[in-house]
matplotlib code that plots the C-alpha trace (Angstrom):
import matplotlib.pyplot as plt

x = [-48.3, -48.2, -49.6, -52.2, -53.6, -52.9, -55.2, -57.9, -57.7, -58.2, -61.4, -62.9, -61.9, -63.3, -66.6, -67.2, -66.5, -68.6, -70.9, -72.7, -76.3, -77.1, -80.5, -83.8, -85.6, -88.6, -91.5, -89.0, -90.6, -89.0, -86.7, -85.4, -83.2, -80.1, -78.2, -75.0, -75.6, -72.1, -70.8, -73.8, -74.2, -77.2, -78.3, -81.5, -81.8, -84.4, -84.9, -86.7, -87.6, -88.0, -89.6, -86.8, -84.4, -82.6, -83.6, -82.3, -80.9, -80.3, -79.2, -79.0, -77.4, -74.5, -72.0, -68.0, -66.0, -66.3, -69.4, -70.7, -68.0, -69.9, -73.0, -72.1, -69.9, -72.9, -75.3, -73.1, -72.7, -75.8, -78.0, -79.1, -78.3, -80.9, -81.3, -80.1, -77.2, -77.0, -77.1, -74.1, -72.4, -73.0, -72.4, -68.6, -67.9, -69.5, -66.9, -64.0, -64.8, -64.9, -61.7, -63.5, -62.1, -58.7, -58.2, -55.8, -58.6, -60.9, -60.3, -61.3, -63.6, -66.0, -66.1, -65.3, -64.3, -65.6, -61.9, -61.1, -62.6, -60.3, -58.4, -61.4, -60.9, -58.2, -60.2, -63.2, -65.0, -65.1, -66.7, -70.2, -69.6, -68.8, -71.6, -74.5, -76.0, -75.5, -77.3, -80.1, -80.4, -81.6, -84.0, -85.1, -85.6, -88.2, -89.4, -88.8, -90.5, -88.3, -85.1, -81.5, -79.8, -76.3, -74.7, -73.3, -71.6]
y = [6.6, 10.4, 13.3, 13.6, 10.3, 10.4, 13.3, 11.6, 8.8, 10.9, 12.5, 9.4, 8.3, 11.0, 11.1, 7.3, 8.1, 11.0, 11.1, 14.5, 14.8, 11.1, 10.6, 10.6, 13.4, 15.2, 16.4, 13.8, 14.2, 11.6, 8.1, 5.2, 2.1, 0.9, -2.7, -3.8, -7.6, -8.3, -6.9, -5.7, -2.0, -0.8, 2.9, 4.8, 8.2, 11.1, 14.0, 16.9, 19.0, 22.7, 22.5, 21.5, 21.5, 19.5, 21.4, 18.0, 15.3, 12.8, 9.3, 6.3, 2.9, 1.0, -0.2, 0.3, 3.1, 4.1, 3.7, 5.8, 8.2, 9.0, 9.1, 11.9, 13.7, 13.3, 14.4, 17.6, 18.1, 18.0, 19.9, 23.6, 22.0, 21.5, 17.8, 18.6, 19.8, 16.7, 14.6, 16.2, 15.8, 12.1, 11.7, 13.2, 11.4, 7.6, 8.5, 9.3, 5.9, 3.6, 4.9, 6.4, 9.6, 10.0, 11.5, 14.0, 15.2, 15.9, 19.1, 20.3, 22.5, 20.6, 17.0, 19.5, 17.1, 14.5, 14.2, 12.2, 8.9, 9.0, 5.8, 3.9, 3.0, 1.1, -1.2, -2.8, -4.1, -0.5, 1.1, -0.6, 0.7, 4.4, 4.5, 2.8, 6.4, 7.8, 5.6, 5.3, 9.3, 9.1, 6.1, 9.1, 11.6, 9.1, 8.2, 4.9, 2.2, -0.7, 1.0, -0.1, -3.3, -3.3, -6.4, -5.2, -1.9]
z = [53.1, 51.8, 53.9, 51.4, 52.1, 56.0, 55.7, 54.1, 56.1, 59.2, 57.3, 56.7, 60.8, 61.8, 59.8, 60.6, 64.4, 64.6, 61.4, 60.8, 59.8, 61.4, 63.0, 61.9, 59.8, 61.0, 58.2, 55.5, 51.7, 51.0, 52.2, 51.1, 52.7, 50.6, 51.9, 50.5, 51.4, 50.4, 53.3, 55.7, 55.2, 55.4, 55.2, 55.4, 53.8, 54.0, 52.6, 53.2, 49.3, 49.3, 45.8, 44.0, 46.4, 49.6, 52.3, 54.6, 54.4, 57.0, 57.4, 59.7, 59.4, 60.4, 57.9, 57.6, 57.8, 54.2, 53.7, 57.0, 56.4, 52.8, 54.0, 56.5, 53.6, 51.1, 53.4, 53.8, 50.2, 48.8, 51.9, 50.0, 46.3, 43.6, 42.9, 39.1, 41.3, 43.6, 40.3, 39.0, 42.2, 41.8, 38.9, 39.7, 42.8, 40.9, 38.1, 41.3, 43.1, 40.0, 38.6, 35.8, 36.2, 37.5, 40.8, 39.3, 36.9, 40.2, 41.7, 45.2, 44.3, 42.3, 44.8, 48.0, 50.8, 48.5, 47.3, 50.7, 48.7, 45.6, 46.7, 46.9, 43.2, 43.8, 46.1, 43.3, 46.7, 48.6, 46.0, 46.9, 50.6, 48.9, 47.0, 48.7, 50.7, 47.5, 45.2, 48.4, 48.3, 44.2, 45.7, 48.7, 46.0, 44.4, 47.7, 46.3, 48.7, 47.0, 48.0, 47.0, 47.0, 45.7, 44.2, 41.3, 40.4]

ax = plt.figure().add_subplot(projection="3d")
ax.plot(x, y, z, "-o")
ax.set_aspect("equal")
plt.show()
């Protein structure tokens, strides 16, 4: 294994051991649940709008490593953006995980930390646990009471 991806496997460790932004959120505009009943993750995400943009975010859930690890990384990312901003962001990582962008073509400073996930790609049954908070924080936006169930990618 390179350094590189020593490195992000300790990222994700350590965000699965001790997630940031888990718990619930007080005065939420907005929430939505998200399962993954392939392999039992299961994620609730609120949000807290500041007109057009995410003031909080929270989330809470148990699931694997990968997919509690990008909750707390999403949840990190996207607090202070504008959700045109958090649907670019998306939009960038969705391309990373499904191996529609290469991770050589992502660069630090557009995915941040984000980058810690570029291996998932090679793995066609992680991306669901990648993607699940994030597909449940466009459900939160629209305070979607049907939620997110992902079968499919």
């Amino acid at each position: 294994m390179s350094d590189l991806q020593e490195l992000y496997q300790s990222v994700i460790l350590d965000h699965n051991r001790k997630p940031r932004n888990f718990g619930p959120l007080e005065g939420a505009t907005g929430t939505a649940e998200g399962k993954n009943p392939l392999c039992g993750d299961q994620v609730e995400v609120e949000v807290r709008l500041d007109g057009d943009v995410l003031a909080d975010v929270r989330f809470t859930g148990h699931g694997c490593a990968i997919s509690k690890a990008s909750a707390s990384l999403m949840t990190a990312a996207v607090r202070g953006k504008s959700r045109a901003e958090a649907d670019v962001l998306f939009e960038k990582f969705h391309a990373l995980v499904t191996g529609r962008t290469a991770a050589a073509d992502i660069t630090r400073e557009s995915l941040g930390q984000l980058v810690v996930f570029s291996g998932v790609s090679r793995f066609p049954i992680r991306v669901k646990c990648a993607s699940l908070a994030w597909h449940t924080l466009r459900a939160a936006l629209e305070n979607d009471a049907q939620g997110v169930s992902i079968t499919t990618e």
